[in-house]
Rosetta silent file (secondary structure, phi, psi, omega in degrees, C-alpha in Angstrom):
SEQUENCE: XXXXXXXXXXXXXXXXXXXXXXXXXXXXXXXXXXXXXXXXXXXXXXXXXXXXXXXXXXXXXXXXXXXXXXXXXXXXXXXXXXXXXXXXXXXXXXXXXXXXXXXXXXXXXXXXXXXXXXXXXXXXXXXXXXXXX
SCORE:     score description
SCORE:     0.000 S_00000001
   1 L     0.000  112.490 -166.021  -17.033   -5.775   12.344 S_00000001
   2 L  -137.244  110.242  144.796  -19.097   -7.949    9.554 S_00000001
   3 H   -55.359  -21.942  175.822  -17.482   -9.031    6.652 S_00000001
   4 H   -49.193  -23.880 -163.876  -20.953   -9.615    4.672 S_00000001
   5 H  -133.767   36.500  149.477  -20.888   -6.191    4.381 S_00000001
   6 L   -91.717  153.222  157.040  -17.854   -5.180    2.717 S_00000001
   7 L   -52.354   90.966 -150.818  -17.465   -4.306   -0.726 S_00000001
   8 L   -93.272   -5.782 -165.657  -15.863   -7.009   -1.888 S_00000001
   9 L  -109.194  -19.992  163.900  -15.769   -5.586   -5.468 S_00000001
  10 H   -60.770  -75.661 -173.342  -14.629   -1.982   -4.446 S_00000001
  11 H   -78.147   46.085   84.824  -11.541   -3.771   -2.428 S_00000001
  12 H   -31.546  -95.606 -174.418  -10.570   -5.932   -5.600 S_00000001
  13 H   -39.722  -30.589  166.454  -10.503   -3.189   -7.634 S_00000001
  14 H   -79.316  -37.292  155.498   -8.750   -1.003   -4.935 S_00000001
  15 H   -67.257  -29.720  172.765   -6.001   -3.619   -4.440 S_00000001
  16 H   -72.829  -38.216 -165.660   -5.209   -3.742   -8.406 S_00000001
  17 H   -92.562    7.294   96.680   -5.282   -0.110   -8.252 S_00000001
  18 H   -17.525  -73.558  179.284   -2.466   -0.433   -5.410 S_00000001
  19 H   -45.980  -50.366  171.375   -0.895   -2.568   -6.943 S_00000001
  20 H   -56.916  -42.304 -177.444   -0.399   -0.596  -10.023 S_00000001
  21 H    -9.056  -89.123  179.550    0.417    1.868   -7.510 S_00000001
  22 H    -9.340  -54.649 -178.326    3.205   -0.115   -6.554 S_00000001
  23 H   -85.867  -32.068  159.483    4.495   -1.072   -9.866 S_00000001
  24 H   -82.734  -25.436  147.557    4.857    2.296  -10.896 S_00000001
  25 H   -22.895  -84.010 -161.808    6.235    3.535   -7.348 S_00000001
  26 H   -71.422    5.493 -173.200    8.667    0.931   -7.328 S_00000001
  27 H  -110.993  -97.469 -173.650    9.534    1.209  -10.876 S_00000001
  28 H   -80.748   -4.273 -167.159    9.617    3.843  -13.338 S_00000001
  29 H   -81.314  -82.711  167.912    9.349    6.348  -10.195 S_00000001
  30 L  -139.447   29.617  176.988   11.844    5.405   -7.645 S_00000001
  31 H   -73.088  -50.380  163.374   12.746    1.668   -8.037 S_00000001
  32 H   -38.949  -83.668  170.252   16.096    3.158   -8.599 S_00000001
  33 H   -35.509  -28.170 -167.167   16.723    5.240   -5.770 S_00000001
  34 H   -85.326  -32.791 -148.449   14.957    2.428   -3.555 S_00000001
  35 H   -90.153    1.716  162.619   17.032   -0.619   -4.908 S_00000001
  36 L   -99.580  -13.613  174.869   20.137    1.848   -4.234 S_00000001
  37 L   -83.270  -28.060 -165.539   19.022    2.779   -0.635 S_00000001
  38 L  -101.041   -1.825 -175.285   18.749   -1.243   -0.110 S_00000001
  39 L    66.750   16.416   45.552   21.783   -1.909   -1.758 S_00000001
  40 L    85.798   54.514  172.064   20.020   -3.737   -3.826 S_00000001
  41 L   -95.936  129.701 -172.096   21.557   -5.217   -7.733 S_00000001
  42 L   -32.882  -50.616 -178.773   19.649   -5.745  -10.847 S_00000001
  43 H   -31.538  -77.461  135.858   21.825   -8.683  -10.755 S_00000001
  44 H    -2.426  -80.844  -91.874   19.950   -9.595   -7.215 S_00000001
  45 H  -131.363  -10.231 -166.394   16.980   -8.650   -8.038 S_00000001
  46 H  -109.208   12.383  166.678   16.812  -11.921  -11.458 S_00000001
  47 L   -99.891  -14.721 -128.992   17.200  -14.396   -8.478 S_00000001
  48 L  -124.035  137.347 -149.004   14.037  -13.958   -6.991 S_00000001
  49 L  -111.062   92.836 -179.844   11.088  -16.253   -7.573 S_00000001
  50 H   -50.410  -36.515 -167.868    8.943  -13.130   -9.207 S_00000001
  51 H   -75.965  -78.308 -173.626    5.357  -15.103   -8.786 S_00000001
  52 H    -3.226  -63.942 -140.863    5.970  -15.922   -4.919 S_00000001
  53 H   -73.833  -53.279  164.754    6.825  -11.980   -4.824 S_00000001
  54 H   -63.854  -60.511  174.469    3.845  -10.818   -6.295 S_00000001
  55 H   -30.392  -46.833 -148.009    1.464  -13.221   -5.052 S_00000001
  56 H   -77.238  -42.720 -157.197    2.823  -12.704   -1.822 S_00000001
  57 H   -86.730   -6.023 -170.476    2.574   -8.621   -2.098 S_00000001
  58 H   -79.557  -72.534  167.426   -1.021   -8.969   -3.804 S_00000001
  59 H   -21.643  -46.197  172.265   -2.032  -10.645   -0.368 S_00000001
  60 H   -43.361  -61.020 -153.457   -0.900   -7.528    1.492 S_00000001
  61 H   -85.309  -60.857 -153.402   -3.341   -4.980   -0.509 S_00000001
  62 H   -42.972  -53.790 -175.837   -6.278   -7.510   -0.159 S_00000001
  63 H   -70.846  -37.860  175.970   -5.695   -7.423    3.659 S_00000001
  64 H   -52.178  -23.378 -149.099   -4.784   -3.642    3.776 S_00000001
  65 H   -79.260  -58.029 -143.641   -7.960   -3.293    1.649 S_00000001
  66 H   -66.606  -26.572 -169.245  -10.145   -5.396    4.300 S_00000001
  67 H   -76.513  -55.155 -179.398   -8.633   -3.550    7.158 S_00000001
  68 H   -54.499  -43.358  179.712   -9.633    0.152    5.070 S_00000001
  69 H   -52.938  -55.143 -166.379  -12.952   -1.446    4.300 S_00000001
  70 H   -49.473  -39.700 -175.518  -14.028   -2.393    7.804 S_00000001
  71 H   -48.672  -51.239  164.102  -12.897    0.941    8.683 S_00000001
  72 H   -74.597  -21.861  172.003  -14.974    2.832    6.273 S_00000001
  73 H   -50.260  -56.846 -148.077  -18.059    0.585    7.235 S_00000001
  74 L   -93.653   22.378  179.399  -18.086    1.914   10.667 S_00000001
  75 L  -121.824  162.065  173.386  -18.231    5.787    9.370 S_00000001
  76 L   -95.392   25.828  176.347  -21.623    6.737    7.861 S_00000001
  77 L   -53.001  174.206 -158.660  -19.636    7.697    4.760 S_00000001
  78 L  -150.246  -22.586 -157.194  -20.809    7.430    1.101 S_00000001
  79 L  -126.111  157.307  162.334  -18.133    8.729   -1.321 S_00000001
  80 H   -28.626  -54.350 -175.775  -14.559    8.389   -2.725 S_00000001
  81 H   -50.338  -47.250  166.710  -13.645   11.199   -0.797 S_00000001
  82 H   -97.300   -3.626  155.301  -14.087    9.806    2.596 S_00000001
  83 H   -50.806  -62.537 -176.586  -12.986    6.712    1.403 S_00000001
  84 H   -55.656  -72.389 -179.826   -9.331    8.201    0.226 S_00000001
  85 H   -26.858  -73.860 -171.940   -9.717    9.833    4.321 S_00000001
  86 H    -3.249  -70.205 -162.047  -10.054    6.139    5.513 S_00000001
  87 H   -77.349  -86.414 -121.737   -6.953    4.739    3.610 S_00000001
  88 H   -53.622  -50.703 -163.128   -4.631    7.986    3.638 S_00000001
  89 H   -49.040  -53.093 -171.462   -4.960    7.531    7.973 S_00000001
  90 H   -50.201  -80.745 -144.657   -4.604    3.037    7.806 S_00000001
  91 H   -40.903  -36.880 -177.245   -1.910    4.472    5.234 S_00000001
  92 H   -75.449  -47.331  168.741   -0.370    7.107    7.596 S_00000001
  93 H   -72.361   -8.547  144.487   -0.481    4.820   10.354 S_00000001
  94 L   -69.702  -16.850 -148.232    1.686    1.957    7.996 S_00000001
  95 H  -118.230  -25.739  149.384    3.807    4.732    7.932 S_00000001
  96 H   -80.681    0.228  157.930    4.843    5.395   11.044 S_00000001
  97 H   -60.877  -67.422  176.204    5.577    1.398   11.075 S_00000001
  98 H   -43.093  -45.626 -175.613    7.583    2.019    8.193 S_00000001
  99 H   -73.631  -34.723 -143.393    9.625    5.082    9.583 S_00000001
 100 H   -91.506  -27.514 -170.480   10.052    3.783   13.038 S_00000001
 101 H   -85.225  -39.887  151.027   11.593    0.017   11.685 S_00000001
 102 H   -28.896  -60.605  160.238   13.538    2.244    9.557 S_00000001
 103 H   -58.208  -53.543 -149.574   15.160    4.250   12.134 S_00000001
 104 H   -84.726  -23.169 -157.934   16.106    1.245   14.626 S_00000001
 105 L   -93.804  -23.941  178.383   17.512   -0.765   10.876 S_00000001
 106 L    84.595   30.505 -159.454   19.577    2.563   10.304 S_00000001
 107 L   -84.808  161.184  179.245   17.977    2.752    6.903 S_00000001
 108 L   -83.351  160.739  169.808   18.638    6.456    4.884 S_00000001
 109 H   -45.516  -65.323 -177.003   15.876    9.093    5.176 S_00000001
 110 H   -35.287  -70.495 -172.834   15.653    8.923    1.309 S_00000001
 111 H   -47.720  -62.570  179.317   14.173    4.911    1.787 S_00000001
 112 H   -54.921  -56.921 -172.727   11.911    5.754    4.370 S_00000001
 113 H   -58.768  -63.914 -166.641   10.412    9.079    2.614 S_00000001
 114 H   -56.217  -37.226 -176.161    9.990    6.463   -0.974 S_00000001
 115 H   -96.201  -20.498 -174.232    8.051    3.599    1.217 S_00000001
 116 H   -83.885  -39.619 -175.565    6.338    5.805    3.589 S_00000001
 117 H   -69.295  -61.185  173.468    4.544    8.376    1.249 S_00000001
 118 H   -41.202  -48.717  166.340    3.853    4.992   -0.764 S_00000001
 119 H   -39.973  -40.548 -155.642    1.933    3.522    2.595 S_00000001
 120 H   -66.870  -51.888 -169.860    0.617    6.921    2.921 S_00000001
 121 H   -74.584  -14.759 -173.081   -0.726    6.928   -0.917 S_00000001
 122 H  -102.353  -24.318  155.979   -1.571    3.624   -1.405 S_00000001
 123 H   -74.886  -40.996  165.406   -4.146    3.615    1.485 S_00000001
 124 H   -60.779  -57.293 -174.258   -5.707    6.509   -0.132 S_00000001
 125 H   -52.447  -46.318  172.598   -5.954    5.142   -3.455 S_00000001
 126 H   -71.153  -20.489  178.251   -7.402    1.933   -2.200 S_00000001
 127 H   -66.950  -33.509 -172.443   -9.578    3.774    0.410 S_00000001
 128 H   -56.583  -72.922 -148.093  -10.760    5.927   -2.706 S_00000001
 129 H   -78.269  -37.452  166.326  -12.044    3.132   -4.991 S_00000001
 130 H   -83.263   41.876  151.496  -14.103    1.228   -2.224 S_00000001
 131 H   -91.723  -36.785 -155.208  -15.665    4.588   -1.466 S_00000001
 132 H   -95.178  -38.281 -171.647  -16.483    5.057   -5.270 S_00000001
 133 L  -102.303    0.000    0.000  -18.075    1.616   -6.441 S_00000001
């Protein structure tokens, strides 16, 4: 495990490309449906110190990213493709975090299916782009 020899410019660029992920996920996508599974008011949702929130969720992807990076280091991979592999698995395996925290919280299926295929997808996409640059 060497950090020297990640891609530090692939996992930028793979955390922005999360992020948008994210912002369209949680938005124009299903931001409804989620912010009605959490119960959850626009109303709510203007109290909230927006930089903290981002900053804070920006941090997340960096470290997801470092954790997909290391991951893909230790394969003799080369491409996007096995990259995407990397992330969807870190991603799959947020996802049974996600289901299981879910379950014991009593949360509906519908929340859990909207954050877990987003773990699932958002490890690919970032797994993708440090495979590609």
């Amino acid at each position: 495990m060497n950090l020297s020899e990640i891609n530090w410019l692939g996992l930028l660029l793979g955390s922005v490309a999360g992020f948008a992920l994210g912002a369209v996920w949680y938005g124009p996508l299903f931001g409804k449906a989620w912010m009605a599974a959490l119960g959850i008011k626009k109303e709510d949702a203007k109290n909230v110190n927006m930089g903290v929130m981002m900053g804070g969720s920006f941090l997340t992807y960096i470290v997801l990213g470092v954790v997909i990076a290391l991951m893909y280091n230790m394969t003799s991979s080369q491409c996007w493709q096995d990259g995407a592999t990397v992330g969807a698995l870190v991603g799959l395996a947020s996802t049974t975090t996600v289901f299981n925290n879910a379950l014991y919280e009593m949360k509906p299926l519908k929340l859990m299916l909207i954050n877990g295929v987003y773990a699932l997808l958002n490890g690919a996409i970032i797994g993708a782009v440090i495979g590609a640059v």
